[in-house]
ZAPA-431421 format. One record per atom (N, C-alpha, C, O): residue number from 0; residue in one letter; x, y, z. Coordinates in pm, 1 decimal. Example, Ala and Ser with C-alpha at 12.3 -4.5 7.8 and 13.67 -1.06 7.14 Angstrom:
<sites>
<site><nr>0</nr><rest>A</rest><u>1319.0</u><v>-569.0</v><w>780.0</w></site>
<site><nr>0</nr><rest>A</rest><u>1230.0</u><v>-450.0</v><w>780.0</w></site>
<site><nr>0</nr><rest>A</rest><u>1320.0</u><v>-330.0</v><w>780.0</w></site>
<site><nr>0</nr><rest>A</rest><u>1423.6</u><v>-331.9</v><w>846.5</w></site>
<site><nr>1</nr><rest>S</rest><u>1285.0</u><v>-225.0</v><w>708.0</w></site>
<site><nr>1</nr><rest>S</rest><u>1367.0</u><v>-106.0</v><w>714.0</w></site>
<site><nr>1</nr><rest>S</rest><u>1290.0</u><v>3.0</v><w>787.0</w></site>
<site><nr>1</nr><rest>S</rest><u>1340.9</u><v>113.8</v><w>803.9</w></site>
</sites>
This chain:
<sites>
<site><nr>0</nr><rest>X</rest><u>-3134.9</u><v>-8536.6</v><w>828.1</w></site>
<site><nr>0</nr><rest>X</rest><u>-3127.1</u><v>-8660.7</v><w>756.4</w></site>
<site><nr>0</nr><rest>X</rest><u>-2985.4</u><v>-8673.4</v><w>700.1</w></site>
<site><nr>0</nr><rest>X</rest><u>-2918.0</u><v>-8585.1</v><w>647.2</w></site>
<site><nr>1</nr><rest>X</rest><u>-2954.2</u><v>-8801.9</v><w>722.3</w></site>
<site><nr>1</nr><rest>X</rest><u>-2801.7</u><v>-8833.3</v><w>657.4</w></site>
<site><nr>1</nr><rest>X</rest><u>-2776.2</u><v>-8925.1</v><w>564.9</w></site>
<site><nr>1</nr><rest>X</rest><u>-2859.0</u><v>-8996.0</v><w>622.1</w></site>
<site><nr>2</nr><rest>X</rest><u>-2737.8</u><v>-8997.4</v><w>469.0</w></site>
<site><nr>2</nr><rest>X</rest><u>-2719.4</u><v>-9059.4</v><w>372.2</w></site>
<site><nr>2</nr><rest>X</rest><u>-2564.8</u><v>-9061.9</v><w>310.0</w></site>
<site><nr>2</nr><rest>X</rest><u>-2476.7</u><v>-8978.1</v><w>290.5</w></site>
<site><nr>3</nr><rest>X</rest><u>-2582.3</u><v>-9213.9</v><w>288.7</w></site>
<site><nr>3</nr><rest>X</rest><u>-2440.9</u><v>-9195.3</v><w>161.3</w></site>
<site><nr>3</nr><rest>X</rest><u>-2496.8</u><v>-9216.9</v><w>12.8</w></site>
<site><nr>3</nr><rest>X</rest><u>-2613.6</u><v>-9208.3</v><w>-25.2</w></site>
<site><nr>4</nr><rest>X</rest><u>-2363.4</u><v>-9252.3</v><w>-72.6</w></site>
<site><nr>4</nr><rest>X</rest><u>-2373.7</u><v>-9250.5</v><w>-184.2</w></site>
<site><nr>4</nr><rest>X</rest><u>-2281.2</u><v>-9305.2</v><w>-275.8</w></site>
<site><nr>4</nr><rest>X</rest><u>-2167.1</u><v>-9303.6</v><w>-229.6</w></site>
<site><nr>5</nr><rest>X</rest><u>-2288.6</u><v>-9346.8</v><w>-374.6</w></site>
<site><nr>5</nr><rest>X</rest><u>-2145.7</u><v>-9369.0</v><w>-463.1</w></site>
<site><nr>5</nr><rest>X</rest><u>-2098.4</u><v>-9274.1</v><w>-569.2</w></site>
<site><nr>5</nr><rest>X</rest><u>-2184.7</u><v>-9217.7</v><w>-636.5</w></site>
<site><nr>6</nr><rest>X</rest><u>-1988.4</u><v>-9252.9</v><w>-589.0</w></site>
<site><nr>6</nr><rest>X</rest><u>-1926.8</u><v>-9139.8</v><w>-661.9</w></site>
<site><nr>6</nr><rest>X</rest><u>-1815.9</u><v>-9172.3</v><w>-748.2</w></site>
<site><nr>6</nr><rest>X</rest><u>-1735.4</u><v>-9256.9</v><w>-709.3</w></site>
<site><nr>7</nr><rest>X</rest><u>-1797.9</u><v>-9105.3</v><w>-882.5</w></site>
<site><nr>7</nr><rest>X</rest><u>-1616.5</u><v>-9132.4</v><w>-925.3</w></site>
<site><nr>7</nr><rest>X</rest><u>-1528.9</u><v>-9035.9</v><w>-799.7</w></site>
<site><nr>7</nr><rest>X</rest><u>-1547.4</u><v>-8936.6</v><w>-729.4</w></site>
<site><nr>8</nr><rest>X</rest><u>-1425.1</u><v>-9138.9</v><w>-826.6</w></site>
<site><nr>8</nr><rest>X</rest><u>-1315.0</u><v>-9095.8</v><w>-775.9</w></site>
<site><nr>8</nr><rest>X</rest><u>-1285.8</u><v>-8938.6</v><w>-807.7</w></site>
<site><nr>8</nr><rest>X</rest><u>-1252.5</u><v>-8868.3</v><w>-712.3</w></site>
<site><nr>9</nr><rest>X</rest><u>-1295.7</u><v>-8885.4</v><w>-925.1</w></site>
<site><nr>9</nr><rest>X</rest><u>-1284.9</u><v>-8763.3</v><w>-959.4</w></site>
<site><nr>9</nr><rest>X</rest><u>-1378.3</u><v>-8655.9</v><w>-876.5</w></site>
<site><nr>9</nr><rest>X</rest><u>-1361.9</u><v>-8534.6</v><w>-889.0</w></site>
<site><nr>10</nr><rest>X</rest><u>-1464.9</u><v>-8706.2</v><w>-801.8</w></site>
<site><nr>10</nr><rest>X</rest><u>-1540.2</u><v>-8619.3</v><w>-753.3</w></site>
<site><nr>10</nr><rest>X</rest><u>-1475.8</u><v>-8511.5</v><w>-630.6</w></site>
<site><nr>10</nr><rest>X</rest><u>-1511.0</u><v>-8396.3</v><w>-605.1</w></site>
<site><nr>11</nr><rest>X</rest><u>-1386.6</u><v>-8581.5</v><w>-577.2</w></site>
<site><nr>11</nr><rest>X</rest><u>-1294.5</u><v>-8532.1</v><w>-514.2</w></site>
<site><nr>11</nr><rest>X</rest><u>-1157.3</u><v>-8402.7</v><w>-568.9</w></site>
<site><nr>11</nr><rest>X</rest><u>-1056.3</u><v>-8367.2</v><w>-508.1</w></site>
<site><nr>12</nr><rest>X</rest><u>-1197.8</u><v>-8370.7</v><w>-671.2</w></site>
<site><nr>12</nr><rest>X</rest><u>-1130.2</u><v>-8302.1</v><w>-730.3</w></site>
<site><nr>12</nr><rest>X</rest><u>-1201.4</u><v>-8153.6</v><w>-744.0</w></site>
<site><nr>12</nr><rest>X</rest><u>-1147.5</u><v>-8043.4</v><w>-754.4</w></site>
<site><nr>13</nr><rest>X</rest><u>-1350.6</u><v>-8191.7</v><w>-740.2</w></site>
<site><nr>13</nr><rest>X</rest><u>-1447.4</u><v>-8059.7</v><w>-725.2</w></site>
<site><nr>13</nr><rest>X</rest><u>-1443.7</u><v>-8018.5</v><w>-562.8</w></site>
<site><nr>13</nr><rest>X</rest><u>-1496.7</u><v>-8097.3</v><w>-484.5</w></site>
<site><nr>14</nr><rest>X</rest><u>-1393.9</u><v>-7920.0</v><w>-521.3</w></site>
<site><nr>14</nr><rest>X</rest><u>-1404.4</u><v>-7850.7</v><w>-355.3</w></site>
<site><nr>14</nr><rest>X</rest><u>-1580.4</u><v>-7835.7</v><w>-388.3</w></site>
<site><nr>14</nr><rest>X</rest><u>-1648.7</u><v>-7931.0</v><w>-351.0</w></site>
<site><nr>15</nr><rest>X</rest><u>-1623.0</u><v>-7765.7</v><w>-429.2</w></site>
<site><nr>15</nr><rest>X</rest><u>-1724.2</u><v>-7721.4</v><w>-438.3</w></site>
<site><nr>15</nr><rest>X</rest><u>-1857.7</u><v>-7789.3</v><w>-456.4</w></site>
<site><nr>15</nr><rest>X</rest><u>-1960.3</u><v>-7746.6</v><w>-403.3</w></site>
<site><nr>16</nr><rest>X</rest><u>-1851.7</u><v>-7928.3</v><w>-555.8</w></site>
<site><nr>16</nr><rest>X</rest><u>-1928.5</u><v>-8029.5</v><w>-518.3</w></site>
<site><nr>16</nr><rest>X</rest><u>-1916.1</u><v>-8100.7</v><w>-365.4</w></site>
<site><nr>16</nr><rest>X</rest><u>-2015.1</u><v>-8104.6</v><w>-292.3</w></site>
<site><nr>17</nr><rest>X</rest><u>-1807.9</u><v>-8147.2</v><w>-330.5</w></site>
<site><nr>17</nr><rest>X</rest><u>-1758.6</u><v>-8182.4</v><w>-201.4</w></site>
<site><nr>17</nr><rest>X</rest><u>-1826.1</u><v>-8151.8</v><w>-69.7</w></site>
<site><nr>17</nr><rest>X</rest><u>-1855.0</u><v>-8219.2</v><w>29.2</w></site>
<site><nr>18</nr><rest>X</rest><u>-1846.0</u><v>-7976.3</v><w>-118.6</w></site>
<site><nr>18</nr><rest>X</rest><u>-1897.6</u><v>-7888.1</v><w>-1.6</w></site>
<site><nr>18</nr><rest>X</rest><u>-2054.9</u><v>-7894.3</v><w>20.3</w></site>
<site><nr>18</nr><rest>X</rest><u>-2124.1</u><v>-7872.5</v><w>119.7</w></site>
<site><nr>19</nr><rest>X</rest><u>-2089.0</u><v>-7936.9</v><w>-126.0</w></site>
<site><nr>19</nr><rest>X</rest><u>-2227.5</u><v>-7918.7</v><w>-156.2</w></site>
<site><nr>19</nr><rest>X</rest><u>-2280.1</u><v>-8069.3</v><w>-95.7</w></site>
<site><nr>19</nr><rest>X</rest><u>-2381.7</u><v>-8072.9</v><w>-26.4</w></site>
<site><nr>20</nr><rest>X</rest><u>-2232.1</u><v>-8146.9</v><w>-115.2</w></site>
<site><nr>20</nr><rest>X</rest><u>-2261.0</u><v>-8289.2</v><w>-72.5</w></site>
<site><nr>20</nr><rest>X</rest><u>-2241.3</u><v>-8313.7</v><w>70.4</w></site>
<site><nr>20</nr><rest>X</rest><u>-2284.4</u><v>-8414.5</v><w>126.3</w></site>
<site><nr>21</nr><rest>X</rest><u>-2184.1</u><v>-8232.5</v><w>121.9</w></site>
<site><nr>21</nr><rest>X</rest><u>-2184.3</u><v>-8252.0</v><w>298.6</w></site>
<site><nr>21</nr><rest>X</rest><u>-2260.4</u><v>-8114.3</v><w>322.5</w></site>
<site><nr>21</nr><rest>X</rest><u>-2228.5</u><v>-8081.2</v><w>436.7</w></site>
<site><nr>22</nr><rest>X</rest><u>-2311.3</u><v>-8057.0</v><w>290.8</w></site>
<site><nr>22</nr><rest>X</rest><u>-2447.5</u><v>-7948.6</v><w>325.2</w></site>
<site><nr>22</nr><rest>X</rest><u>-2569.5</u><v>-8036.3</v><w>267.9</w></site>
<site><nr>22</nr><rest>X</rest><u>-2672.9</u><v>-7978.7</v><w>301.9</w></site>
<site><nr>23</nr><rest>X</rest><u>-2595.1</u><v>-8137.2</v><w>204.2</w></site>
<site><nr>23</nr><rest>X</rest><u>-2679.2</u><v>-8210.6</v><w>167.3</w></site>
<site><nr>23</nr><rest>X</rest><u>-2693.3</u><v>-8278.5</v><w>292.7</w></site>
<site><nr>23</nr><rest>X</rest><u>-2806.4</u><v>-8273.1</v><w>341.1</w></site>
<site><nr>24</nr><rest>X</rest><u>-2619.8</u><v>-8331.4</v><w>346.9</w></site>
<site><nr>24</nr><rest>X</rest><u>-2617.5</u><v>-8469.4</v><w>442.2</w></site>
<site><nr>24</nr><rest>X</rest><u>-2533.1</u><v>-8544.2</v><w>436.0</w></site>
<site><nr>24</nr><rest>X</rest><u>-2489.9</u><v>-8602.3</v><w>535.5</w></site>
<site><nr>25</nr><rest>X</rest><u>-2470.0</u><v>-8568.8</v><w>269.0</w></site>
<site><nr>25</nr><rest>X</rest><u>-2426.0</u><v>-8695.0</v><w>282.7</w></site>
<site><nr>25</nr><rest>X</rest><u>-2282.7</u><v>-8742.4</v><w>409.0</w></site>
<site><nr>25</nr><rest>X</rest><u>-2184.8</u><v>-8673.4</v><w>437.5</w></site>
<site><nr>26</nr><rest>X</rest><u>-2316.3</u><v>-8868.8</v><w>457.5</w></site>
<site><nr>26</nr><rest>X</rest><u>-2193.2</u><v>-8885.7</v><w>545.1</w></site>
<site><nr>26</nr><rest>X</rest><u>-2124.7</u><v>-8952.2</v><w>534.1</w></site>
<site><nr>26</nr><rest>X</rest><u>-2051.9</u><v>-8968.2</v><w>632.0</w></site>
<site><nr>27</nr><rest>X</rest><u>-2104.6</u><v>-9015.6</v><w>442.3</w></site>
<site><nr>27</nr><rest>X</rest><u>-2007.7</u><v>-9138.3</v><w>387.3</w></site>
<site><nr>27</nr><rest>X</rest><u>-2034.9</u><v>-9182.6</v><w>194.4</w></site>
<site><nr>27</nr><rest>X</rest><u>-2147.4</u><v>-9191.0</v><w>145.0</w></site>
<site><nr>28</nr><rest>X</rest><u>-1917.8</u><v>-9202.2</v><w>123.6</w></site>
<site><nr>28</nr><rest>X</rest><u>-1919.5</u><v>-9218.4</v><w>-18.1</w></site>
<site><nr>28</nr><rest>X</rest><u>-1850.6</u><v>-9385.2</v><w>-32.1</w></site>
<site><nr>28</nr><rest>X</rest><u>-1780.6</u><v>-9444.9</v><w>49.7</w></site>
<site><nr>29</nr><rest>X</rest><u>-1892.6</u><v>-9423.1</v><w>-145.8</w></site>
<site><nr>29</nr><rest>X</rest><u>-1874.1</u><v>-9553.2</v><w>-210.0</w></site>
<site><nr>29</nr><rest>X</rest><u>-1824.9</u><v>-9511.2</v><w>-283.6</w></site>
<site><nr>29</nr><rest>X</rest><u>-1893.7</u><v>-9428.1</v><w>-343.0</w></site>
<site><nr>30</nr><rest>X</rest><u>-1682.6</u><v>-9528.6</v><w>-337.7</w></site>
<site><nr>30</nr><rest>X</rest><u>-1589.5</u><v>-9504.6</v><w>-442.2</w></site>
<site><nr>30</nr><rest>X</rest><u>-1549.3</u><v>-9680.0</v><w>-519.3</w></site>
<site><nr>30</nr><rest>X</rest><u>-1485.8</u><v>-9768.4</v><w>-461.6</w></site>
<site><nr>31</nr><rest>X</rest><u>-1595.3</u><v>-9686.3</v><w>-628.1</w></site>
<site><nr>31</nr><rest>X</rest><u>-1610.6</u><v>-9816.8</v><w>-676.8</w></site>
<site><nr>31</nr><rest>X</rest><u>-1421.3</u><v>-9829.8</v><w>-778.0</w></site>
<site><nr>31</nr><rest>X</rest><u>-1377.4</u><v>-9730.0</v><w>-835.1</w></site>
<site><nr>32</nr><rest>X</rest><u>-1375.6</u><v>-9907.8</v><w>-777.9</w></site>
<site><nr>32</nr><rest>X</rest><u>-1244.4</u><v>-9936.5</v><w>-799.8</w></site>
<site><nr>32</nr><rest>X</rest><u>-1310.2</u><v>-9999.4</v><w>-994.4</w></site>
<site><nr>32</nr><rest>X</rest><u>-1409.8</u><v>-10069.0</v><w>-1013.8</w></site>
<site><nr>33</nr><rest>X</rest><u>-1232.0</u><v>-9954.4</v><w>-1083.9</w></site>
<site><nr>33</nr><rest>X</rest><u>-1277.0</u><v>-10036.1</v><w>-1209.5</w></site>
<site><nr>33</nr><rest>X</rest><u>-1140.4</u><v>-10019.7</v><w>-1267.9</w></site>
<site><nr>33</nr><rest>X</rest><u>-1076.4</u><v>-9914.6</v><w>-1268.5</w></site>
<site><nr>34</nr><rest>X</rest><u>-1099.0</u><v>-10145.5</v><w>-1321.4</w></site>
<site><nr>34</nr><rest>X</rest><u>-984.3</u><v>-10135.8</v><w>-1401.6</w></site>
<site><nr>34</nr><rest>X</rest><u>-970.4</u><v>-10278.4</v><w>-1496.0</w></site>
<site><nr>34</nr><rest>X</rest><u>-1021.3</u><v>-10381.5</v><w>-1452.0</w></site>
<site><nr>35</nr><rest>X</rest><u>-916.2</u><v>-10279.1</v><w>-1596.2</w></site>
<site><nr>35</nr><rest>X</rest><u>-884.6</u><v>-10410.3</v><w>-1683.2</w></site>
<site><nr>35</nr><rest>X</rest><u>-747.4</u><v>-10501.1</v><w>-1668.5</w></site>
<site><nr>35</nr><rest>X</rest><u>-705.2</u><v>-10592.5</v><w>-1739.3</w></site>
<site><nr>36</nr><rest>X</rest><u>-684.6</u><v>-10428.8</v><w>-1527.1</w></site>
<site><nr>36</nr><rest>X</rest><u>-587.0</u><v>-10492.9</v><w>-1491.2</w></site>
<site><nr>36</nr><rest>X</rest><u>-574.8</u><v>-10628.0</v><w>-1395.4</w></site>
<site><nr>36</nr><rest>X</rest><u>-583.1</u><v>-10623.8</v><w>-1272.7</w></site>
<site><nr>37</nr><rest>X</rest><u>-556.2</u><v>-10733.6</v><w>-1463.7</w></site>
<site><nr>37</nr><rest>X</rest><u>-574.2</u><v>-10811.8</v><w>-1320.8</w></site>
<site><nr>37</nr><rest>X</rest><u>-491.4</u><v>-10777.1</v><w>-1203.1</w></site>
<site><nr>37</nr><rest>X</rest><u>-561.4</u><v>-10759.7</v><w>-1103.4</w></site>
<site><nr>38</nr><rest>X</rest><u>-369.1</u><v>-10762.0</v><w>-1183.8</w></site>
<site><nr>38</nr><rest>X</rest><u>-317.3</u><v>-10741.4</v><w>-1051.0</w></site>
<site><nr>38</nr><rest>X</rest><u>-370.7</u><v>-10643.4</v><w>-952.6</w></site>
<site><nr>38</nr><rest>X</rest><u>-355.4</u><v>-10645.3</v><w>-830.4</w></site>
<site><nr>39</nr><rest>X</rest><u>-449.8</u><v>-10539.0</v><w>-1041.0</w></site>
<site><nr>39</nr><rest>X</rest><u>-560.2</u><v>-10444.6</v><w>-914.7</w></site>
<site><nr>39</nr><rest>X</rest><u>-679.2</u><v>-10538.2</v><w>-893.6</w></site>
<site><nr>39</nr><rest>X</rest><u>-758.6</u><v>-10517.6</v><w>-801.8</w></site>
<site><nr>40</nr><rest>X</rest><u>-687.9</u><v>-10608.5</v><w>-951.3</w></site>
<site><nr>40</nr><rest>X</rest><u>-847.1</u><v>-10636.2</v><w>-945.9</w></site>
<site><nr>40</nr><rest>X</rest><u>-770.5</u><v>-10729.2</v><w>-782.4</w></site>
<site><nr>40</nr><rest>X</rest><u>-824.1</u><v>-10727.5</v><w>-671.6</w></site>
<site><nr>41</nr><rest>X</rest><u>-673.3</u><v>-10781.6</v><w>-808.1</w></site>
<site><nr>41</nr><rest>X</rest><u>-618.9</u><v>-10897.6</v><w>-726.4</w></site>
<site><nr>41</nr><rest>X</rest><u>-625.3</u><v>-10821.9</v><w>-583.5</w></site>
<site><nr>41</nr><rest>X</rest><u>-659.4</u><v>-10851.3</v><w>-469.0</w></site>
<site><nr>42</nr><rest>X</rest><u>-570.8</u><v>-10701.1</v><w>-656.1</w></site>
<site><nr>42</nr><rest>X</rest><u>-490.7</u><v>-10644.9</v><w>-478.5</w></site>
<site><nr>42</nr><rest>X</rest><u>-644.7</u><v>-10572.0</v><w>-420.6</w></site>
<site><nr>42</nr><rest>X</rest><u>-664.5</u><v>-10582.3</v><w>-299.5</w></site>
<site><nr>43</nr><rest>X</rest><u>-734.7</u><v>-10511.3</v><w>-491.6</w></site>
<site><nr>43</nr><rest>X</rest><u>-859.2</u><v>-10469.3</v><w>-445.5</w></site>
<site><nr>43</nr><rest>X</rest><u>-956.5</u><v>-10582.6</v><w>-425.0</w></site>
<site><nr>43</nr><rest>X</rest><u>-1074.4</u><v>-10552.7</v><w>-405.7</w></site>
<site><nr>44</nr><rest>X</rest><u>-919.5</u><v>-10713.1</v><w>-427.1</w></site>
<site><nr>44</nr><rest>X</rest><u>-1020.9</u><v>-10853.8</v><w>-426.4</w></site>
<site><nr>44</nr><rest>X</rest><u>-1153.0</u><v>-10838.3</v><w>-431.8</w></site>
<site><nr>44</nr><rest>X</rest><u>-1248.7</u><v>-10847.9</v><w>-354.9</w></site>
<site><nr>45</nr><rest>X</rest><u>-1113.1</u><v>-10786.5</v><w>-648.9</w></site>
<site><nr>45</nr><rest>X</rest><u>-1246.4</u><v>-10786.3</v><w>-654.7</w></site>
<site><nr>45</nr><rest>X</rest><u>-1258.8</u><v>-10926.5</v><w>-788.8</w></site>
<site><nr>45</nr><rest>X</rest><u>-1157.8</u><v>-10969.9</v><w>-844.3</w></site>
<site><nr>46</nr><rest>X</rest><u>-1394.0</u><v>-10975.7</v><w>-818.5</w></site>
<site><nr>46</nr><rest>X</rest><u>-1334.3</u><v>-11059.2</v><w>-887.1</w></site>
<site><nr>46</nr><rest>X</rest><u>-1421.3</u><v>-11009.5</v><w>-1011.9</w></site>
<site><nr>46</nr><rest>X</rest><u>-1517.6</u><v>-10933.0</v><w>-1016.0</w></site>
<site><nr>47</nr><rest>X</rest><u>-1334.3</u><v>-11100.2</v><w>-1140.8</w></site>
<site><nr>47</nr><rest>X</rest><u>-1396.3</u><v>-11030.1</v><w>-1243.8</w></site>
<site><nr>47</nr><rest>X</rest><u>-1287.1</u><v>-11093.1</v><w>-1381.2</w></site>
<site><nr>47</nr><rest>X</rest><u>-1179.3</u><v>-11148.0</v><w>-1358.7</w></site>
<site><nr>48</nr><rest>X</rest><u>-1338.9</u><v>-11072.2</v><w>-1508.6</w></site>
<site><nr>48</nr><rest>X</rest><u>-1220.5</u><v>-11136.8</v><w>-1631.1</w></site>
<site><nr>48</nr><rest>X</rest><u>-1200.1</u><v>-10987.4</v><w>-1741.6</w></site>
<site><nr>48</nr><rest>X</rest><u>-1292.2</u><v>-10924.6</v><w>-1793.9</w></site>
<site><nr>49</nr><rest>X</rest><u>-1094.8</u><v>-10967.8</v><w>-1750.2</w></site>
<site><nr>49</nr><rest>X</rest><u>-1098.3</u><v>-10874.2</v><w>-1861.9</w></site>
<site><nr>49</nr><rest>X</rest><u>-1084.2</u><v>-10934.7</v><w>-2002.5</w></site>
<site><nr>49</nr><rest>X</rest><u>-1014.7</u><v>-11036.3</v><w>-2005.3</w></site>
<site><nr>50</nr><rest>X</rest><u>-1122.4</u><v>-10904.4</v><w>-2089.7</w></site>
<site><nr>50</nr><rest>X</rest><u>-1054.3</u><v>-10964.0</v><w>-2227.7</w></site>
<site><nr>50</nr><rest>X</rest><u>-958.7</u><v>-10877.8</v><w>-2277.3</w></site>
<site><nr>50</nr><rest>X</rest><u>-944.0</u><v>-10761.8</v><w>-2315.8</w></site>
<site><nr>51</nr><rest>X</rest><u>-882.4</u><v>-11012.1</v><w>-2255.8</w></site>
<site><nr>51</nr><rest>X</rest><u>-723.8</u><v>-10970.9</v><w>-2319.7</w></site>
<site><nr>51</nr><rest>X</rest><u>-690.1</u><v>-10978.3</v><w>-2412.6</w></site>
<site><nr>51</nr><rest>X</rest><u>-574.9</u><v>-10944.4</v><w>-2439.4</w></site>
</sites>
């Protein structure tokens, strides 16, 4: 069985979770972009308002 998933970005910083998550199955990750900047939000076209 194979599956993805979504993750922080930081997850990539653990080898060892990493390893553990592809002995699980998983075969692909959703890394979600979050920031209060508009010009990322722009360049990642995501849409959204921060309060400024």
């Amino acid at each position: 069985m194979s599956f993805s998933t979504q993750v922080s970005i930081d997850a990539a910083r653990d080898p060892e979770l990493v390893q553990l998550c592809g002995e699980a199955g998983i075969t692909g990750v959703f890394v979600g972009i979050e920031t209060p900047n508009q010009d990322s939000l722009r360049e990642t076209k995501k849409s959204g308002k921060t309060s400024e």
